[in-house]
N, C-alpha and C positions, 0 to 999 in steps of 0.2 A: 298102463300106457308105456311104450317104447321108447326110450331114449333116445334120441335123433344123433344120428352119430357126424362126427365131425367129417371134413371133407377139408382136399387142400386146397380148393376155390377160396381166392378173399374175398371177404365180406365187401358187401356196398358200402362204400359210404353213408354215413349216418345226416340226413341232411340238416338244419336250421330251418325252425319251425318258420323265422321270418322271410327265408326262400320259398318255402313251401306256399304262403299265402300271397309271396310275391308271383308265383306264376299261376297262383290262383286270378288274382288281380290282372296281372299283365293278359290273361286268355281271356278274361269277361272282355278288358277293353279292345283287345284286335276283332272279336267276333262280335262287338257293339253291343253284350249286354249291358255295360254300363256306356252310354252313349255321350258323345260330345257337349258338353258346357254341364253336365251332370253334377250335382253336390254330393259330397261323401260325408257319410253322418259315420262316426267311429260305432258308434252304438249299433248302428244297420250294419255294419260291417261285421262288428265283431261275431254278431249275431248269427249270421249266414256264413261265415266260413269256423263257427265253435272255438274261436281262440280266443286268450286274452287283448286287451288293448295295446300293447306294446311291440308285439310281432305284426300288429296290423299297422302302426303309425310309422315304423322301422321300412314295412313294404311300399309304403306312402312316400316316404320319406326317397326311397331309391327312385321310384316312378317319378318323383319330381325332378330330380338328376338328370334323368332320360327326357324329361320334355312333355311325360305324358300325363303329368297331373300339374296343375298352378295349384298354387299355396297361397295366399293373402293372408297375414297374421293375424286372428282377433276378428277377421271376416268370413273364408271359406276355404275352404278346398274341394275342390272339382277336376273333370278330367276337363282337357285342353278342348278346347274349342274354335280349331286355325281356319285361319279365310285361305278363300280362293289360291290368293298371293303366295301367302306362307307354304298350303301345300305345293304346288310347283317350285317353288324356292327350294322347297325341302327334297325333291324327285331330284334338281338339280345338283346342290350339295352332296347329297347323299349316294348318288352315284359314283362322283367324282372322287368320294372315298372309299367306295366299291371297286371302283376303276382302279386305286392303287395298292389297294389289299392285294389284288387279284393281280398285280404286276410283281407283286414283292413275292406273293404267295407260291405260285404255281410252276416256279423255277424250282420252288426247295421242297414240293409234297414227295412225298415215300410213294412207295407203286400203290401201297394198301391204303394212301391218303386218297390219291388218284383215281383208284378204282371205285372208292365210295364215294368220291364225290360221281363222278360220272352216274353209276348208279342211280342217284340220288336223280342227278338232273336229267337223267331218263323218267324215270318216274315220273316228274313236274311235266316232263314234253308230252306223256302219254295221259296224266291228267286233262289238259289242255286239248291234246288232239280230240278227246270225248267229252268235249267241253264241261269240264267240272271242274272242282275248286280243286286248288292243289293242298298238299302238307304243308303243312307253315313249318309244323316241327321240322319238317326235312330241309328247309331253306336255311333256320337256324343253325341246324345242324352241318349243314355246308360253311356258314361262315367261322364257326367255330374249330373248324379244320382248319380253314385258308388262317386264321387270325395265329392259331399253334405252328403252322408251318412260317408263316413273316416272320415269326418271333421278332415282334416289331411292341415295345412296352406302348411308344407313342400310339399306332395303330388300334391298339387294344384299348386305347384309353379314347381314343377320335370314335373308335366304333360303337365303346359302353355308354357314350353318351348320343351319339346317334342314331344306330343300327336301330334301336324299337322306335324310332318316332319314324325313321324314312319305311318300317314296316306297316305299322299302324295309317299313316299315309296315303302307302301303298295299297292296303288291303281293305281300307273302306268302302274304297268306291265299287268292288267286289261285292261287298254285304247289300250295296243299292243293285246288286245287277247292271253295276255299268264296267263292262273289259270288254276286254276286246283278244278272245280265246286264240286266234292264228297267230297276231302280231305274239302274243307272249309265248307261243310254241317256236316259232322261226327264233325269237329271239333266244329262247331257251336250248334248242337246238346249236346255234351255231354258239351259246358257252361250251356246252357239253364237249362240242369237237375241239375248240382252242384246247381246253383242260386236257379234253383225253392225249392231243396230240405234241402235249406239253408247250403247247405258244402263248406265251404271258403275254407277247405284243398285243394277240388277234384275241382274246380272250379281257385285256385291258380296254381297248378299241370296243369293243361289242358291248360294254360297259357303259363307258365314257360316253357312247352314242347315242344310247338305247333313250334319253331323255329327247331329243332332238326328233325320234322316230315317232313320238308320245303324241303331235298337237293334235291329231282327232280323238283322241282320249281325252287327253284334257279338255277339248272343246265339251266333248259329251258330257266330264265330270260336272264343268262349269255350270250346262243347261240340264242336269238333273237335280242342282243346289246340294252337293254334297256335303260342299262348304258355302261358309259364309263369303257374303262378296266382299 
């Protein structure tokens, strides 16, 4: 057998096995296979992702941080189960620290931060325009740029505790067949142009709104029972 010879590329990073089952975990719950008010049994867990107990209660333990698992001591653990209420609470909140990521961010992206976001949010317009689901990983991945460019400690920490629940939120009522493909293309569109055209104003604004522009969404979510009332 041939000796694989070295290269001056660096090496990946080596991850943590309790990230690993954290984005196992975190991609069941955005795409509903573990569903809303759901019990987690460690035993089923462990079982279905081959790890020990400990990298799974560790994944547990973050998802509670973000909002997308409850805890009760001595009683359960399950993923979240929000009313009506709470998710529009959460659209609204949740933007509104979108809206200032993206005020902080987009003054200080590099041309190569810029371009890939734009990209990216091409992508999600052109998803939309043929009405299909977008990347979720490419959304992630936009804000994970905007949040390195703020270099904002506060923001990093407002977003590790919000960003997957205003996702999760966001992305359910997609799993029900309830969106509405144009409104999220216009709106996608006109991020793209603020970003590419470096206007944090118009780009924070298009943010900041975008909840306001939502109530026949919401209405629809409401009378599909996505959530509880």
């Amino acid at each position: 057998m041939p000796i694989p010879k070295t290269t001056d590329q660096p090496q990946a990073p080596r991850r943590l096995l309790r990230d690993v089952v954290y984005d196992k975990m975190f991609a069941a719950i955005i795409d509903g296979t573990l569903e809303f008010g759901e019990r987690l049994n460690d035993d089923q867990l462990v079982a279905w992702l081959g790890v020990s107990r400990t990298p799974v209660r560790e994944a547990i333990a973050k998802l509670a941080e973000q909002a997308l698992v409850d805890i009760e001591a001595n009683r359960y653990t399950r993923i979240v189960d929000p009313t009506f209420d709470e998710f529009v609470d959460t659209m609204d909140v949740g933007y509104a620290v979108w809206s200032l990521l993206l005020e902080r961010a987009v003054p200080k992206l590099s041309s190569a931060q810029r371009d890939e976001i734009v990209r990216l949010l091409d992508a999600r317009a052109d998803a939309f325009a043929a009405e299909q689901d977008e990347d979720v990983a490419g959304i992630v991945r936009m804000n994970a740029i905007l949040l390195e460019a703020a270099a904002s400690s506060s923001l990093v920490r407002l977003w590790a505790s919000g960003g997957p629940r205003l996702l999760l939120l966001s992305r359910r009522p997609v799993a029900n067949a309830v969106f509405d493909h144009a409104q999220a293309r216009a709106f996608t569109v006109e991020l793209r142009d603020a970003v590419r055209d470096g206007d944090a104003d118009a780009a924070a604004a298009a943010v900041r709104l975008q909840p306001s522009r939502l109530q026949g969404w919401f209405d629809a979510v409401r009378e599909a029972g996505v959530y509880r009332a």
